[in-house]
N, C-alpha and C positions, 0 to 999 in steps of 0.2 A: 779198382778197375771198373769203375762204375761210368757208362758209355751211353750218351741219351742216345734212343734208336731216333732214327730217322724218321719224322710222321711223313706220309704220304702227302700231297696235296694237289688239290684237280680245281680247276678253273670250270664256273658254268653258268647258268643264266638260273634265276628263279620263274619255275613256271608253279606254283602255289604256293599261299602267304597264307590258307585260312585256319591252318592249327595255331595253336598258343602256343610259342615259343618254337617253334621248328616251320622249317621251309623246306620245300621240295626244288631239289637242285637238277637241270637236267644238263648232264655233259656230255657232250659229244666226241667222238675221234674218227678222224680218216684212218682208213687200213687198207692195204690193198688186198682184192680177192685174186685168191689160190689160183686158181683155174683161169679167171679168167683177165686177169693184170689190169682190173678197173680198179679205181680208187670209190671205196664204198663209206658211207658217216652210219657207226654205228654208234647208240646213244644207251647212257645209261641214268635213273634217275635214284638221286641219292634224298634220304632225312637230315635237312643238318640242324643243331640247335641253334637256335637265335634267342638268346635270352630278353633283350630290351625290345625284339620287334621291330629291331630297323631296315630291315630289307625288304621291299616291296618289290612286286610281280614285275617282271623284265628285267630289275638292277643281274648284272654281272659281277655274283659273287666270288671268293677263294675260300674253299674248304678245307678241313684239315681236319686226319682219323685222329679219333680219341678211343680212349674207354666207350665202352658199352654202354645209351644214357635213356634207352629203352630199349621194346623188342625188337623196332626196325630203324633206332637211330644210334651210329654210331662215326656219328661226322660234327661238325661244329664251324661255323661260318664265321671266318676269320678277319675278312675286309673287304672294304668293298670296292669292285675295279671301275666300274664303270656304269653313273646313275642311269635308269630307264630312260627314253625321253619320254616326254611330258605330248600329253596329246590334245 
């Protein structure tokens, strides 16, 4: 009865590339507020592991939770959606 759970996975932009091996993922969501029925983007920013370094600042990554792969990374950058442009 052995059942893979389900990893999570969140879509977001890299807004840091300057560790070794990990990037800082920030995601966004609209939600609507309570009281007053505006749609508000609250953002959240994740560590993902990058082992080879292929993601560079603005690429739009997909993350996906793992194991625990330090004290504040526990995410790992799975593909990539959509290159930065080039400027």
């Amino acid at each position: 009865m052995t059942q893979a759970k389900l990893k999570r996975t969140l879509i977001g932009k890299v807004v840091s590339d300057k560790r070794a091996k990990t990037i800082t993922v920030l995601v966004e969501r609209r939600v609507k507020h309570e009281l007053y029925d505006k749609i508000v983007i609250k953002s959240s920013k994740y560590h993902a592991h990058d082992e080879k370094g292929e993601y560079k600042l603005g690429d739009i990554v997909e993350i996906t939770e793992s194991r625990p792969l330090s004290k504040t990374k526990n995410w790992v950058a799975t593909r990539l959606v959509q290159k930065a442009a080039e400027v």
